[in-house]
C-alpha positions as CSV (number, residue, x, y, z in Angstrom):
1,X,112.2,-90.3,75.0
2,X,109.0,-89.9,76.8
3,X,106.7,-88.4,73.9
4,X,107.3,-90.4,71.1
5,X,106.3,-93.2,73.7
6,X,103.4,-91.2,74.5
7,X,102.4,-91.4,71.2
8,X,103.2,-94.6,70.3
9,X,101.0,-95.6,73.6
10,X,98.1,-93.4,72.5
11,X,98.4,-94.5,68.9
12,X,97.2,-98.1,70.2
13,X,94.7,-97.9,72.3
14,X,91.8,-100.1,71.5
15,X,88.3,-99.1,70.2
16,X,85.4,-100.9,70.7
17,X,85.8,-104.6,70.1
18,X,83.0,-105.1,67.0
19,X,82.3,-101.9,64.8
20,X,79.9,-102.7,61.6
21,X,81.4,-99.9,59.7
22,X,84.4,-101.0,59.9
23,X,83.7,-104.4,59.5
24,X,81.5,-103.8,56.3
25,X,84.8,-101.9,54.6
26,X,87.3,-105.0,55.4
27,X,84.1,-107.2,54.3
28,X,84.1,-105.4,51.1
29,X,88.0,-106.6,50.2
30,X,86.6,-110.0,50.1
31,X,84.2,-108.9,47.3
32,X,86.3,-110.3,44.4
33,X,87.1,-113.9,46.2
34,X,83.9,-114.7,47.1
35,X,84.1,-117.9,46.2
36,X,87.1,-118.9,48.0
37,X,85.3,-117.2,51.1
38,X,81.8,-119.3,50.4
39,X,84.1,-122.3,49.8
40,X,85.8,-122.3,52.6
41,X,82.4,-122.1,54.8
42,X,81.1,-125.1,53.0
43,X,83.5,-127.0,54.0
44,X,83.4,-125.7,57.6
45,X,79.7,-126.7,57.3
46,X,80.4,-130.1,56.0
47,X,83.0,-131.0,58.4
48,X,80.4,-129.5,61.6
49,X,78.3,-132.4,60.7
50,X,81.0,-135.0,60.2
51,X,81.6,-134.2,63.7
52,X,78.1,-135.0,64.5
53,X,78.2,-138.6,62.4
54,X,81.2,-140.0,65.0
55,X,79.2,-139.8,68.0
56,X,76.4,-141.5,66.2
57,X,78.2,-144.3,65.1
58,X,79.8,-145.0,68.3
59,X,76.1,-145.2,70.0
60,X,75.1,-147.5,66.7
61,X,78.0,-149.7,67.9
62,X,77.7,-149.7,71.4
63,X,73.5,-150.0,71.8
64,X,72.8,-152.5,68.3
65,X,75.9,-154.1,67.1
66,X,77.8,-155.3,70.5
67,X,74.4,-156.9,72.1
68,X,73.6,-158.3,68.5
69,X,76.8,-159.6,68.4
70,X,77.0,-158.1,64.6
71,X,80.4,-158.1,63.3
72,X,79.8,-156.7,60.0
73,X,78.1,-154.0,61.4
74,X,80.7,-153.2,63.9
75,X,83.3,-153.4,61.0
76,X,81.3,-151.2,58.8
77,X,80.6,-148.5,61.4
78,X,84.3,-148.7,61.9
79,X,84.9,-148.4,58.0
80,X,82.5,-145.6,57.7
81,X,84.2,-143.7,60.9
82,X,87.6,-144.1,59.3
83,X,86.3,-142.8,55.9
84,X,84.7,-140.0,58.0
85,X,87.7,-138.9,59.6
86,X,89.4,-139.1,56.2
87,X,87.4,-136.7,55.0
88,X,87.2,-134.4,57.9
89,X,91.0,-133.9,57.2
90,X,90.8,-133.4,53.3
91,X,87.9,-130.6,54.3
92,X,90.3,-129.3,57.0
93,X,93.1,-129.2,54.6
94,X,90.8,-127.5,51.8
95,X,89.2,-124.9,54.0
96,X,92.6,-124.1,55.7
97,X,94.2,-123.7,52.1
98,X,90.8,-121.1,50.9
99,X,91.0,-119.0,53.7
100,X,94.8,-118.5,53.6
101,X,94.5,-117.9,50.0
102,X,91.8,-115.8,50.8
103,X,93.8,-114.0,53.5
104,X,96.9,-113.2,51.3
105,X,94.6,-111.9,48.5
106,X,92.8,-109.5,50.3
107,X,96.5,-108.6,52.3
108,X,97.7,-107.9,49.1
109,X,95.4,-105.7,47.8
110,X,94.9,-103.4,51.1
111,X,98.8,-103.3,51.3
112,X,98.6,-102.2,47.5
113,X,95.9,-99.6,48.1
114,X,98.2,-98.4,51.6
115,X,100.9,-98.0,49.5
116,X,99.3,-96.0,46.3
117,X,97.3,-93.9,49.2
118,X,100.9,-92.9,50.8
119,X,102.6,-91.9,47.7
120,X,99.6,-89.4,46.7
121,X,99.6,-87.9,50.5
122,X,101.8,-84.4,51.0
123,X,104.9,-83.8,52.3
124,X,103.5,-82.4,55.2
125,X,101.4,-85.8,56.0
126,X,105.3,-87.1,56.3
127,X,106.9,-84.2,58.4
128,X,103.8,-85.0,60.8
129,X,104.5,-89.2,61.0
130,X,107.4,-90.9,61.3
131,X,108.2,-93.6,59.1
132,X,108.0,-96.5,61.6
133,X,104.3,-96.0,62.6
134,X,103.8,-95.9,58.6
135,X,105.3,-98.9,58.4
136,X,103.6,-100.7,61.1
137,X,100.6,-99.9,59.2
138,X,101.5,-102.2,56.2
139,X,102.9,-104.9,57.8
140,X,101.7,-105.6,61.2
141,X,98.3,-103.8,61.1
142,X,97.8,-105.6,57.4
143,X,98.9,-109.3,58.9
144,X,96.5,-108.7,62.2
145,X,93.7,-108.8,59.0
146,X,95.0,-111.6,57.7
147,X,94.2,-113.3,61.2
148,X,91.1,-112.2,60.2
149,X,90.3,-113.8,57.2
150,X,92.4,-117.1,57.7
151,X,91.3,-117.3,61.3
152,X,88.6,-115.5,62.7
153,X,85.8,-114.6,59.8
154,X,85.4,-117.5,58.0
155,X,86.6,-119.8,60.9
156,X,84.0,-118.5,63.7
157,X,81.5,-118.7,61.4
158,X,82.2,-122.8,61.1
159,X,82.5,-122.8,64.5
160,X,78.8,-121.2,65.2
161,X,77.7,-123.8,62.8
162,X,79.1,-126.5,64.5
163,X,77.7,-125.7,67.8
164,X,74.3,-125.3,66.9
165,X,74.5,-128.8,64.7
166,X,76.1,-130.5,67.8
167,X,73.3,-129.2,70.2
168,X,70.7,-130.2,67.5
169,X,72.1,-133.4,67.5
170,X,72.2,-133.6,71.6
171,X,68.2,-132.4,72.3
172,X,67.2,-134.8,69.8
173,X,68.9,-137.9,71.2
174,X,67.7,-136.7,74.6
175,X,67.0,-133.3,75.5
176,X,67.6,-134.0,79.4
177,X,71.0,-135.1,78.8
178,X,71.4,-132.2,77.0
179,X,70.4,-129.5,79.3
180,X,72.5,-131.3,82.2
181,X,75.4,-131.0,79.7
182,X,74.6,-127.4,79.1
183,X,74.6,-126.7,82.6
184,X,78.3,-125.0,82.7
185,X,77.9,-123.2,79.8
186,X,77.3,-120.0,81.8
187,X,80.8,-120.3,83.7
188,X,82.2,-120.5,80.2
189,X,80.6,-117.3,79.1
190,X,82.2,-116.2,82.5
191,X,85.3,-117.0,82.0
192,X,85.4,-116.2,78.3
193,X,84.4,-112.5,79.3
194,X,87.3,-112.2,82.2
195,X,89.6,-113.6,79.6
196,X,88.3,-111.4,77.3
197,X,88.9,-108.2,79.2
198,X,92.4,-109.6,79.9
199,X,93.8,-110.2,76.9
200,X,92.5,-107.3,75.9
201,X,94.5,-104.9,78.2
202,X,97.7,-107.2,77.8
203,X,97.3,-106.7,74.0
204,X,97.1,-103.1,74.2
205,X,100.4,-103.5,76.7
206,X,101.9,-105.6,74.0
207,X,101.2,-103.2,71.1
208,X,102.4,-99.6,72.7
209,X,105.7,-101.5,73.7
210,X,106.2,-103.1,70.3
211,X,105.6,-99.4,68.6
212,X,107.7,-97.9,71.4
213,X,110.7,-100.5,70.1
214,X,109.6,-100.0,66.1
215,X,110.5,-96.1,66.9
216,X,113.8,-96.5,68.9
217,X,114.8,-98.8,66.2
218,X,114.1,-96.7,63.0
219,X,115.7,-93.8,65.1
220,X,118.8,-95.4,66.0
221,X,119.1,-97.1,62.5
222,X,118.8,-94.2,60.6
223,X,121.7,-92.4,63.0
224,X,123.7,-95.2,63.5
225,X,126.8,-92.7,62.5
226,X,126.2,-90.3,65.6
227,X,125.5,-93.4,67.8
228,X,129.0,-94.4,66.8
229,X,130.5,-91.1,66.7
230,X,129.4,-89.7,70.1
231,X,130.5,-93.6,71.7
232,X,126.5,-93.9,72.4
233,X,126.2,-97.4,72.3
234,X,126.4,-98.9,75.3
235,X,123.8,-96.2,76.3
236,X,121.9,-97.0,73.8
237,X,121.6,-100.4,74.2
238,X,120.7,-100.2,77.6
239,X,117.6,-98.0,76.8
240,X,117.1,-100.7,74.4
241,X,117.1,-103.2,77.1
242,X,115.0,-101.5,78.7
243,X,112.4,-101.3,75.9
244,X,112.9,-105.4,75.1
245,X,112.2,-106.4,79.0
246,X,109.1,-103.7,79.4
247,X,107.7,-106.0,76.0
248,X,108.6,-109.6,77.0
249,X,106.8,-108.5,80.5
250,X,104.0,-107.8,78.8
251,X,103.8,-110.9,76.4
252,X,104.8,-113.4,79.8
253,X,101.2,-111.3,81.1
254,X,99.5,-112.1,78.3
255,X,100.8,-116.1,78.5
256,X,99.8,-116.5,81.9
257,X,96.4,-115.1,80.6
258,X,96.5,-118.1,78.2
259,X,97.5,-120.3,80.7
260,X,94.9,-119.7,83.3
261,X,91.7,-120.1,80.5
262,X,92.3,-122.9,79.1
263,X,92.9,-124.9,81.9
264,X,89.8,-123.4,83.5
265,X,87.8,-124.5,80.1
266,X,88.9,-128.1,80.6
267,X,87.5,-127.7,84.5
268,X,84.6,-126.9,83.7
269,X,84.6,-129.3,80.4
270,X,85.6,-132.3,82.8
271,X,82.6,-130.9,85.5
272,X,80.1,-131.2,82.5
273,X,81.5,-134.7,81.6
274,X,81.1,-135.4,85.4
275,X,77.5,-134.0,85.4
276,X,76.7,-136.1,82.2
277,X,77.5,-139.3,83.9
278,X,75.5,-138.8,87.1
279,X,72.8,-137.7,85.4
280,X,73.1,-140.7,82.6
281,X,73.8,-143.8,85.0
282,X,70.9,-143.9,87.2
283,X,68.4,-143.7,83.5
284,X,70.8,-146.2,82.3
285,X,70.2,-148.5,85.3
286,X,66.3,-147.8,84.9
287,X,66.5,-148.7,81.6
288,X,65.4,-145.4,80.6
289,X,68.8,-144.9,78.9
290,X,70.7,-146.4,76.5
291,X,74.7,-147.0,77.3
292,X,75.3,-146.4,73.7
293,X,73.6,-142.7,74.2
294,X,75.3,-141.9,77.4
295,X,79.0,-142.9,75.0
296,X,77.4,-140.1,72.8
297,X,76.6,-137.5,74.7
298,X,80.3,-137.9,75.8
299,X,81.8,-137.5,72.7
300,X,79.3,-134.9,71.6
301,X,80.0,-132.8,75.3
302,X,83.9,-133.2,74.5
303,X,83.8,-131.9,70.9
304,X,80.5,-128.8,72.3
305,X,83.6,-127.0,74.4
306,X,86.1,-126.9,71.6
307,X,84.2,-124.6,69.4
308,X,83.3,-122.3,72.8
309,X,87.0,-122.0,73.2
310,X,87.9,-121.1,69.7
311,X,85.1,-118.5,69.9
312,X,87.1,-116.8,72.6
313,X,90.1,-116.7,70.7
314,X,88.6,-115.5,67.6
315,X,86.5,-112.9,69.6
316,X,90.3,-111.8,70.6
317,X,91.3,-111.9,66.6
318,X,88.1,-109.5,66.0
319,X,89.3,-107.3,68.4
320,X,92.8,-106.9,67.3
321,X,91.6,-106.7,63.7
322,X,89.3,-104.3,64.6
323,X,92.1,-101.8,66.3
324,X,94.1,-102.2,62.9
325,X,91.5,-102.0,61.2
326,X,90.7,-98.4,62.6
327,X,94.3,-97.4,62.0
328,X,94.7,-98.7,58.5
329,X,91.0,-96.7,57.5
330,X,92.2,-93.6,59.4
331,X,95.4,-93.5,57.1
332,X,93.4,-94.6,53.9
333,X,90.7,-91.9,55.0
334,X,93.7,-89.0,55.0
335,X,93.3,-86.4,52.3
336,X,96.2,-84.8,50.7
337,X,96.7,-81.4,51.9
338,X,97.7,-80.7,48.4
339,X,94.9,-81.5,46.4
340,X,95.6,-82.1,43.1
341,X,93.6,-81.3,39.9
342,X,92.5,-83.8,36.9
343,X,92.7,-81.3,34.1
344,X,95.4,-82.3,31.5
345,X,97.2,-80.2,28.8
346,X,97.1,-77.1,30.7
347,X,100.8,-76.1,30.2
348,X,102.1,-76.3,26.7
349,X,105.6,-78.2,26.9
350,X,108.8,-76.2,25.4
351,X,112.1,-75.4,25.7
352,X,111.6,-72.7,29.1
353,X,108.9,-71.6,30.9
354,X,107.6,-68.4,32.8
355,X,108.2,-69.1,36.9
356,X,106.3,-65.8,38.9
357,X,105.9,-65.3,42.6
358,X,103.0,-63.3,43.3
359,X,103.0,-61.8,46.9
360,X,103.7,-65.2,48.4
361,X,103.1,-65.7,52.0
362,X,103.5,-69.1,53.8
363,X,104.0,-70.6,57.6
364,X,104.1,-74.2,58.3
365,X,101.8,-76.3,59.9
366,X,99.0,-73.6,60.0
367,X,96.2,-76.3,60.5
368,X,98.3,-76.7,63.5
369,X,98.5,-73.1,64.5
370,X,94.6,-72.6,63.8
371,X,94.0,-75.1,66.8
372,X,95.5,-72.9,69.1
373,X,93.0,-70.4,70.4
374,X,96.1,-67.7,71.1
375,X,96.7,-67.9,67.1
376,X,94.7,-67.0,64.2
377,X,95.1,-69.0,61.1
378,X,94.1,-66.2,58.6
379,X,96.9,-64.2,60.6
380,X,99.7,-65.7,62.2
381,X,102.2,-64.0,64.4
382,X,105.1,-62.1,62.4
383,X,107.4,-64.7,63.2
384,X,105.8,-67.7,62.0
385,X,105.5,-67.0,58.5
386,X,108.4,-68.3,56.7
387,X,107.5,-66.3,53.4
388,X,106.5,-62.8,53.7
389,X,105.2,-61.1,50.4
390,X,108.0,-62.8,48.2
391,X,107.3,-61.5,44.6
392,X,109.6,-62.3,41.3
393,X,109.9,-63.4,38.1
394,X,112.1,-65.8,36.1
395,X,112.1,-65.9,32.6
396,X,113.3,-68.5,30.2
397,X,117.4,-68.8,29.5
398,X,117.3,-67.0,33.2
399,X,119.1,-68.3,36.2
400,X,117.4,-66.7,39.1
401,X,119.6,-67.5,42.3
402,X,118.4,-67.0,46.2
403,X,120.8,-66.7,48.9
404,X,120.5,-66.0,52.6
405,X,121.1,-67.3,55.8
406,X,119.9,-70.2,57.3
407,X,116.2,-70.3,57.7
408,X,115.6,-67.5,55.5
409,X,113.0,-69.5,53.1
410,X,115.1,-70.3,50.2
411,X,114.7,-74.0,50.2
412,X,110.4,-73.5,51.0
413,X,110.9,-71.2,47.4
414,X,111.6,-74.5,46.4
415,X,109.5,-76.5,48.0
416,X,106.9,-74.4,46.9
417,X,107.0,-74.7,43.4
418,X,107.3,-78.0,43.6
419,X,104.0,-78.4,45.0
420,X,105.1,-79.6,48.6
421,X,103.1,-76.8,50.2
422,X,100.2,-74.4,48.7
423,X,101.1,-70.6,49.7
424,X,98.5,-69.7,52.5
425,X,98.6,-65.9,50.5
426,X,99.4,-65.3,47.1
427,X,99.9,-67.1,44.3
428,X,102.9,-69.1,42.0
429,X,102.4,-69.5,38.3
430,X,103.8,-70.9,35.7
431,X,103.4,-69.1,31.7
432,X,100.7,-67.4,33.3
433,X,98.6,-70.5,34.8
434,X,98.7,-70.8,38.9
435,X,100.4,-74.4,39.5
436,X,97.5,-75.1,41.9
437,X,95.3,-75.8,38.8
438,X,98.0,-78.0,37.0
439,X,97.8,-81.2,37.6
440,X,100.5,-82.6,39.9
441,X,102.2,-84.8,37.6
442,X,102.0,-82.1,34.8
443,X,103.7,-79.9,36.8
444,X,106.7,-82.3,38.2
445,X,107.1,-83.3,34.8
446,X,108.5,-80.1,34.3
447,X,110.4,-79.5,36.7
448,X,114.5,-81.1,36.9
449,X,115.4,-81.3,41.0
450,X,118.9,-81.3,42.2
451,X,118.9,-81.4,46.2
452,X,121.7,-81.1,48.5
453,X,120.1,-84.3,50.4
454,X,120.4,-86.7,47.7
455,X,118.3,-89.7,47.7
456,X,119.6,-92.6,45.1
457,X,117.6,-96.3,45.5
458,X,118.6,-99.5,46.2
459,X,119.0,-100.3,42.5
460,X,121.9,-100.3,39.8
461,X,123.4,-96.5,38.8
462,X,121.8,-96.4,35.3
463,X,118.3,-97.1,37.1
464,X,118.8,-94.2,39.4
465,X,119.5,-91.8,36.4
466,X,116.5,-93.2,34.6
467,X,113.8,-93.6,37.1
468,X,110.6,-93.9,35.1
469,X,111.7,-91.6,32.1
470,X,111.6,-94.4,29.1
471,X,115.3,-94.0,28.2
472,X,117.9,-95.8,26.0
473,X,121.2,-96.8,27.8
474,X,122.7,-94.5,25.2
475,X,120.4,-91.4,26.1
476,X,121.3,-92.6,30.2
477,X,125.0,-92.4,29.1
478,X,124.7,-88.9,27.7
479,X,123.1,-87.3,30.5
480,X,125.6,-88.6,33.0
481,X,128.4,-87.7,30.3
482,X,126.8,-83.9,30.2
483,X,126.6,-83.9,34.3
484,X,130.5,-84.8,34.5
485,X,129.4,-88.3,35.9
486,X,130.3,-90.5,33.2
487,X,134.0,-90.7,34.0
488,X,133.4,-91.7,38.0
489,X,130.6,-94.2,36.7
490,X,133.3,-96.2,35.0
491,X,135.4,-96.3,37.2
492,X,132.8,-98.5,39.2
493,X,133.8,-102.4,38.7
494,X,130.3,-102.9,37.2
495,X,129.7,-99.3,35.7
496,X,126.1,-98.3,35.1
497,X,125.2,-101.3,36.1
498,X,126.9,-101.1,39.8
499,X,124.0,-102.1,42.0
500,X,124.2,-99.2,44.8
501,X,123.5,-99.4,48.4
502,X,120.6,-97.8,50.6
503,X,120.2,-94.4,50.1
504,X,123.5,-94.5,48.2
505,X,125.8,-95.3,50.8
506,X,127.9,-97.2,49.1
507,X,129.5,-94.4,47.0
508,X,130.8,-91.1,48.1
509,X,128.7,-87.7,48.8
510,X,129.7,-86.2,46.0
511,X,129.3,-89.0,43.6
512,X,126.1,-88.9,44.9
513,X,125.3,-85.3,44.0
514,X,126.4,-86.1,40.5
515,X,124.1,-89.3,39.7
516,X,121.4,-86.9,41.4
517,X,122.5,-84.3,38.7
518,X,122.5,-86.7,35.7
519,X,119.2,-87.9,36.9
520,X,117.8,-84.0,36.1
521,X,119.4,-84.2,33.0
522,X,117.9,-87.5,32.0
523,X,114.6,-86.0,32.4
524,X,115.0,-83.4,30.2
525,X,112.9,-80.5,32.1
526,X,112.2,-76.9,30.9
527,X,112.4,-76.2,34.8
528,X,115.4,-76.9,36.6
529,X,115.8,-76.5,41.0
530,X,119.3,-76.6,42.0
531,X,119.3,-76.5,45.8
532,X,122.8,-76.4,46.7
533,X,123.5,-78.3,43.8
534,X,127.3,-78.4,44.0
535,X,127.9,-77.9,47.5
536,X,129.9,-81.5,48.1
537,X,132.0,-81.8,45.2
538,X,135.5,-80.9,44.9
539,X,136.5,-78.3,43.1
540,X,137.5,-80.6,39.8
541,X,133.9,-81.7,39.8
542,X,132.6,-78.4,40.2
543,X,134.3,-77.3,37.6
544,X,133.0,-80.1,35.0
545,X,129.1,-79.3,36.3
546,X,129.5,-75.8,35.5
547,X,130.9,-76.6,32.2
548,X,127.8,-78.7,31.7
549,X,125.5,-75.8,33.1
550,X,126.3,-73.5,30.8
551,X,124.6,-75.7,27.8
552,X,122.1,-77.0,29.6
553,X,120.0,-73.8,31.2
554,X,120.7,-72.4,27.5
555,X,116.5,-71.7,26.8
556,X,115.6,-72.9,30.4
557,X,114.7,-71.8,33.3
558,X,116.6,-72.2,36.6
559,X,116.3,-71.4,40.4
560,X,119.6,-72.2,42.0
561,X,119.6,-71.9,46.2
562,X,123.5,-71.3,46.9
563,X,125.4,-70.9,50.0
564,X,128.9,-70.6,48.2
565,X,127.9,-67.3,46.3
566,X,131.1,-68.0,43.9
567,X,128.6,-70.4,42.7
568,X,126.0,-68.5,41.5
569,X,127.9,-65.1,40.9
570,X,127.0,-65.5,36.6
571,X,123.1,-65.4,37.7
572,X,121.0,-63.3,35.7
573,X,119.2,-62.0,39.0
574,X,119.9,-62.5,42.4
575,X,117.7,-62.5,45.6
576,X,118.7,-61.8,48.9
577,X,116.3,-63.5,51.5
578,X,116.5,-62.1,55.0
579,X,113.7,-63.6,57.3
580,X,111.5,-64.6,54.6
581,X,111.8,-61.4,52.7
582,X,113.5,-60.3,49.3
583,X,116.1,-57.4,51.0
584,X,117.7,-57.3,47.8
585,X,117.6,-58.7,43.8
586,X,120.2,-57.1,41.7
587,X,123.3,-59.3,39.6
588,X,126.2,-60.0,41.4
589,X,128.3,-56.8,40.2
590,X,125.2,-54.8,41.4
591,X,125.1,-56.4,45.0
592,X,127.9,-56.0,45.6
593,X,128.8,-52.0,44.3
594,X,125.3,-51.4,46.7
595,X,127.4,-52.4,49.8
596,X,124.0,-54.5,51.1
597,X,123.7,-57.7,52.9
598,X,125.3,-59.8,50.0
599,X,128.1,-57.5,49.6
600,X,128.4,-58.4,53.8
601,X,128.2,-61.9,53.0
602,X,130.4,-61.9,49.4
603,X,133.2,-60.3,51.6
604,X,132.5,-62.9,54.3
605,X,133.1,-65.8,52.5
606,X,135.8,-64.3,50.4
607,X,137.9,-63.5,53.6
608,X,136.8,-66.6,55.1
609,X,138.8,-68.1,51.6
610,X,141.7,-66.1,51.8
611,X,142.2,-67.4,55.5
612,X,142.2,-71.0,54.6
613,X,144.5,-70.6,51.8
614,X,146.7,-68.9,54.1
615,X,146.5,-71.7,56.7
616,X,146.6,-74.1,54.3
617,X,149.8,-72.5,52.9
């Protein structure tokens, strides 16, 4: 439990609270709403000197139409005010409508480009980060920016504009008055900067122990089963206790934070109002001062501190945004460790296709490995390599089968040709051409994958057999007739249209493995993967995908994995992987007259069989 918090902790520490670089990339998502952006300062514009005409027309009142005795110049200073603060609230309703539109715009398209960005990054990117930190990044990080734009950008801006218009409007009525009034503005600063530095280390608090409960959460989620299984629960939810307290300790920090400034703001707000009227009553009684002004200077002094304070809190938005920021551009800055290539047509599509190994050798993580000074990345450590000189050839109408014990490489064949991971030596081709010149999408397109870990989407059965392929229901219904699926499909009470759980959970394993299977046949590859491709169906099932094997691999090419070797025993070749190596290739009658490892492993399983039969009888 300790390193993923570790992590998470690390993960959030701040940077520095203003970085142009960054600033200038967020600033350059506002590009195409510019005018919602220079709308919205307008009226923040607008509306700073509105706040300038109140005060005015309070001093008009008080020092020309109360000793005049002017009615209808009081009445039409009070129109006028009225129609003033009309209009402050239509501006403050416009502007506050722009910069949310602007906000959700500019969320939407970052959250857009996230998402594109993810799906072209490599496996690997994903064995390396877990999915909660991922999705932290496109929906917490991505709303801290919206603050941003709705709150802080556009907003602080108005704000700056409204100070220097009110202390315009303050030295010109009388500059004294005004630098007694401006008197405290250095214990603001002072106070903004210890409030500053506060809120900056409770934030940081606040964000490792949200993280910190984002992880436990997806963990636990995702093995709710053994949580239940293993009677974990109350456990668990202690640790989760735990977790919750550690974060409301460090929001209840970061309210009394809050609590503390702006109480201390209206101090020293009320000592500048205090300092306003000493220094206004004895010019007033010399006649040197107008009552009127000293009302002005009031109202201006009250509505000075207001924008000081919001600057504070929109200093503390910058900084935020500026942490997500940092994240969000370090994810969007992440290069594929698969690059892909932009030449098209470089395979010509047919019925099968040529699969070679070439001396493949491959180790995971070896970016990782070349950090550590003990390990050479050009030559890693005999045990590390995962693949070690793996050479074959599968022809079209050939079923090429691997088998092995666990660990032994077969699924990284797999993964491998798939493009998952480049080979660190050697090279993988297809008709000739080495897949790490064909375009990513060219290749897939080939290629029909059955896995033993199926993954089916939150969406109805016939959209998880069609995916993007532009099929008719009639073509969807032939696939899963030819996979053995069509029969269990209608017995769902809404058939193809039966809207499936998360990840499938909903229907069985096995019926899972045999949408998973019509879905390859839907796409109508010259390459097919089967990786343990019937390994939880019953024996009935099996029986129907076999059936539909046999026409399907007719002119194709096929690399099954298999644990069950009664599975694969028809396979044209089969290769015995023992710690990364090919020990043995032969057909199944071969392997086993040569009394090898499979012929260890044939008679293995087969007395394994004859055991449970005999139990079972």
């Amino acid at each position: 439990m300790t390193a993923p918090a570790t992590q998470a902790q690390e993960d959030d520490v701040l940077g520095r609270a203003y970085d142009r670089h960054l600033m200038r990339r967020l600033l350059a998502y506002t590009r195409p709403y510019r005018a919602l952006m220079y709308g919205a300062l307008a009226l923040l514009c607008v509306e700073g000197v509105i706040q300038v005409a109140g005060p005015l027309l309070t001093r008009r009142v008080i020092d020309v139409a109360v000793p005049a005795r002017d009615l209808g110049l009081v009445v039409a200073c009070t129109a006028l005010f009225l129609i003033l603060l009309l209009a402050e609230f239509a501006l403050s309703y416009a502007q506050t409508w722009l910069t949310s539109l602007l906000g959700q715009r500019v969320m939407r398209d970052i959250r857009m480009q996230i998402f594109t960005h993810l799906q072209r990054l490599s496996v690997s990117f994903f064995d390396r980060n877990p999915a909660g930190r991922l999705i932290t990044r496109v929906t917490s990080d991505v709303e801290t920016l919206n603050e941003l734009f709705t709150s802080g950008v556009v907003a602080g801006l108005g704000d700056l504009f409204t100070l220097v218009a009110i202390s315009v409007a303050m030295l010109i009525l009388d500059w004294r008055l005004a630098l007694a009034s401006f008197a405290v503005i250095p214990f603001v600063v002072l106070v903004s900067g210890l409030f500053r530095k506060a809120v900056r280390n409770t934030y940081r608090d606040i964000r490792a122990r949200l993280a910190r409960i984002n992880s436990f959460l997806q963990e636990r989620l995702t093995g709710m089963r053994v949580v239940q299984v293993f009677g974990q629960e109350q456990r668990e939810a202690d640790r989760f206790d735990e977790l919750n307290r550690s974060h409301l300790n460090a929001h209840l920090r970061s309210i009394t934070v809050y609590a503390l400034y702006f109480p201390a703001i209206e101090l020293l707000t009320s000592v500048a109002l205090a300092i306003l009227i000493v220094a206004g009553a004895a010019r007033v009684e010399m006649g040197a001062l107008s009552v009127g002004t000293v009302a002005a200077f009031l109202m201006l002094v009250r509505r000075f501190f207001q924008p000081l304070q919001d600057l504070s809190e929109k200093y503390n938005i910058l900084q935020t945004a500026m942490a997500s920021s940092e994240r969000i551009f370090a994810l969007l800055d992440t290069e594929p460790s698969v690059p892909d290539v932009s030449r098209r047509g470089a395979l010509p599509r047919g019925n099968g296709v040529e699969v070679a190994f070439e001396d493949v050798w491959f180790a995971y993580d070896l970016a990782h490995l070349a950090k550590r000074p003990e390990v050479s990345a050009a030559a890693p450590s005999p045990t590390e390599w995962v693949l070690r000189g793996v050479s074959f050839t599968a022809r079209p109408g050939e079923t090429v089968a691997l088998v092995g014990h666990t660990g032994a490489g077969k699924t990284t064949i797999v993964n491998l040709l798939m493009r998952f991971y480049d080979p660190q030596r050697g090279r993988i081709t297809i008709n000739g051409i080495d897949i790490r010149t064909i375009p990513l999408d060219e290749l897939r397109s080939l290629i029909g994958y059955v896995q033993q870990d199926i993954f089916l989407f939150a969406g109805d059965v016939a959209t998880n057999i069609r995916l993007s392929n532009p099929l008719t229901d009639e073509e969807v219904v032939r696939a899963a007739r030819e996979a053995g699926a069509d029969r269990i499909i209608r017995g769902f009470p809404s058939g193809y249209g039966q809207v499936l759980g998360e990840r499938g959970a909903s229907i069985s394993v096995g019926e899972r493995q045999l949408l998973s299977f019509a879905r390859a046949i839907a796409a109508n590859a010259p390459l097919l993967l089967l990786d343990e491709a019937t390994s939880a169906v019953d024996s009935e099932i099996e029986a129907e995908i076999h059936a539909a094997l046999d026409v399907l691999v007719a002119g194709r090419t096929t690399i099954a994995v298999a644990h069950r070797l009664s599975t694969i025993a028809s396979a044209d070749a089969i290769l015995v992987l023992h710690h990364g190596e090919v020990a043995e290739r032969g057909t199944h009658s071969e392997l086993v007259r040569r009394g090898g490892l499979y012929s260890a492993l044939w008679r293995l399983q087969a007395g394994e069989g004859a055991r449970l039969l005999r139990r079972v009888g």
